[in-house]
N, C-alpha and C positions, 0 to 999 in steps of 0.2 A: 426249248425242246432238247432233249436229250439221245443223239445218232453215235448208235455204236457202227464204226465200220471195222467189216473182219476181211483182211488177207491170208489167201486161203492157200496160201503158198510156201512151205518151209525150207526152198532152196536162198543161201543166201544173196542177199544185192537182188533180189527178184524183180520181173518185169512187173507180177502182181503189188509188189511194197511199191515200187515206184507208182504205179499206176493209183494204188489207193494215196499216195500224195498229194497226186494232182486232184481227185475227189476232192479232200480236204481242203484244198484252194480253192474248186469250184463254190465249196459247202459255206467258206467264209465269205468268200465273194454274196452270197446268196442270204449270207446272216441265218444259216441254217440253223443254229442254235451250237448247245454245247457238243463238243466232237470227241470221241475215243474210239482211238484208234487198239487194233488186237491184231497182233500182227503173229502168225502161227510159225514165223521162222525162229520166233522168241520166246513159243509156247512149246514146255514136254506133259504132256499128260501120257498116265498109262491108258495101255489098249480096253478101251470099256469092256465094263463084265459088270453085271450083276451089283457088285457093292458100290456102285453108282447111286443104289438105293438106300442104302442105309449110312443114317448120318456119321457112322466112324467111321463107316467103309474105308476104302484106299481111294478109289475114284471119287468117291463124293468128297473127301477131304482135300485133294488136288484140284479140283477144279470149282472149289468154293468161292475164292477170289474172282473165278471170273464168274460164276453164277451171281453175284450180285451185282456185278459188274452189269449184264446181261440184262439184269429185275428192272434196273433203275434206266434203264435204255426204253423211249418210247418208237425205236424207228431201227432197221436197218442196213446195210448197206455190205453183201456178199463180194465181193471180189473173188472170181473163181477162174483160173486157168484150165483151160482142156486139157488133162493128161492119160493118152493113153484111148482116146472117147468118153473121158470121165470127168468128176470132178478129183483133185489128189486123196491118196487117202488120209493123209494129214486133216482135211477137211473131214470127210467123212468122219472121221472119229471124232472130232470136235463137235459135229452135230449131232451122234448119238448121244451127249452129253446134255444135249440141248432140249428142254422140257416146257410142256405148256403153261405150266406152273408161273416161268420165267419170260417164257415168248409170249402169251396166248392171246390175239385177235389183234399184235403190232405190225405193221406192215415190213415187209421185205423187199427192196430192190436188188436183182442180181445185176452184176458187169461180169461178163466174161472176157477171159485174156485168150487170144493169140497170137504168134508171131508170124503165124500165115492166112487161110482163109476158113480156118476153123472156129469152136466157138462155141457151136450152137448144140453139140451134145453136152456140155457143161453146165446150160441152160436147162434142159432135159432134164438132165440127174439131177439137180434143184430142185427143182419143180415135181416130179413124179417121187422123191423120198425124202424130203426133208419137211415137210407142214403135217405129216398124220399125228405124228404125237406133239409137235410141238404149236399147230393149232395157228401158225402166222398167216399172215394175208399177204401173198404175192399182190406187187403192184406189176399191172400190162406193159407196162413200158421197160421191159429190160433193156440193156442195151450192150451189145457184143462192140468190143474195140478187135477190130480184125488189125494185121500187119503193127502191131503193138507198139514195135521199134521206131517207125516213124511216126507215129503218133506220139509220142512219150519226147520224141527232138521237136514237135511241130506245131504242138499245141497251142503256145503263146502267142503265135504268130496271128497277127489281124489276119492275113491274107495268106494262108500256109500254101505251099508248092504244090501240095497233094491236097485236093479240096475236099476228098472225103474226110479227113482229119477237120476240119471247119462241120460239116456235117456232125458225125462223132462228137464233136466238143457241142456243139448244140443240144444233141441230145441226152446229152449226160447233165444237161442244164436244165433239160427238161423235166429227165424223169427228179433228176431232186426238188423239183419245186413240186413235183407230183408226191414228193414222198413226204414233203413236208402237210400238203392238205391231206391224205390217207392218214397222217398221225395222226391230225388236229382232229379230224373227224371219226376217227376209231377211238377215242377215247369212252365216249359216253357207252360204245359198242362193249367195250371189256366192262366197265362198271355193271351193264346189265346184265352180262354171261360170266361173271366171276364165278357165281356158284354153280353155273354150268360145269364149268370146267373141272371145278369142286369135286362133282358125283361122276365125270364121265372125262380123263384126265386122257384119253387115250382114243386115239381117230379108229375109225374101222376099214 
């Protein structure tokens, strides 16, 4: 199986890159399958407009590399920080790029990042604007890593200090193995709504 995970974070040395690291340990541990990582502190796309659509365009030529990228991904895995009550606009723009063409009926697990007890409106703004054109299947089990910093020192630990960190790492164990049975079992779900999506490319 093929898991693209995106860090949706463009400041450098980020709590988000770190945090999608440790995913990626989890994802091997777990024999997740093949892993690509997309880390947006290392992505410049211009601000979407329009010639997104058309194959010379500016935009659809700049982010061609990762739209195949994205085709050949059967699963995903958001890594979102709160900023501001948001998701960043780095992400944001990254998703209007993001088509059902490329995504449509793969599952999506979000992690949100914070370094205090927020979280949960980055989860929000996932969830209510990014699946209408791009057609993904949130899986139920997100999972907010609150106090991020000690999580991110605490993780490894059998028995960590602060035991929601033990908490936390369980269920980031969970939902990937949740995301690997939503892939295996969406598959057949895309083969039958390909041409769905075909005539009707665009949510309401």
């Amino acid at each position: 199986m093929n898991v693209m995970i995106v860090s949706g974070s463009n400041r450098q040395d980020s709590n988000s890159g770190k945090l999608s690291q440790v995913i990626m340990e989890l994802a091997i541990a777990q024999n997740l399958g093949t892993l690509d990582l997309v880390d947006l502190e290392n992505v410049e796309l211009p601000i979407w407009d329009h010639t997104a659509w058309q194959a010379d365009g500016r935009c659809a030529q700049a982010f061609a590399p990762y739209a195949e990228r994205i085709r050949q991904a059967e699963a995903y895995i958001f890594v979102v920080p709160e900023w501001n009550g948001a998701k960043p606009a780095v992400l944001a723009n990254f998703c209007q790029y993001c088509s059902s063409s490329i995504m449509g009926h793969k599952p999506v697990l979000i992690v949100a990042v914070s370094t205090g007890v927020s979280g949960g409106y980055a989860i929000a703004d996932m969830r209510s604007t990014f699946y209408k054109n791009t057609a993904v299947v949130y899986t139920p089990n997100h999972v907010i890593v609150r106090f991020v910093d000690t999580f991110l020192t605490q993780w490894r630990n059998e028995q960590p200090a602060d035991e929601n960190v033990a908490v936390v790492r369980e269920r980031l164990e969970q939902a990937l193995y949740s995301l690997e049975l939503y892939a295996r079992h969406l598959k057949p779900v895309r083969e039958n709504l390909s041409a769905q999506l075909q005539k009707y490319p665009f949510g309401m």
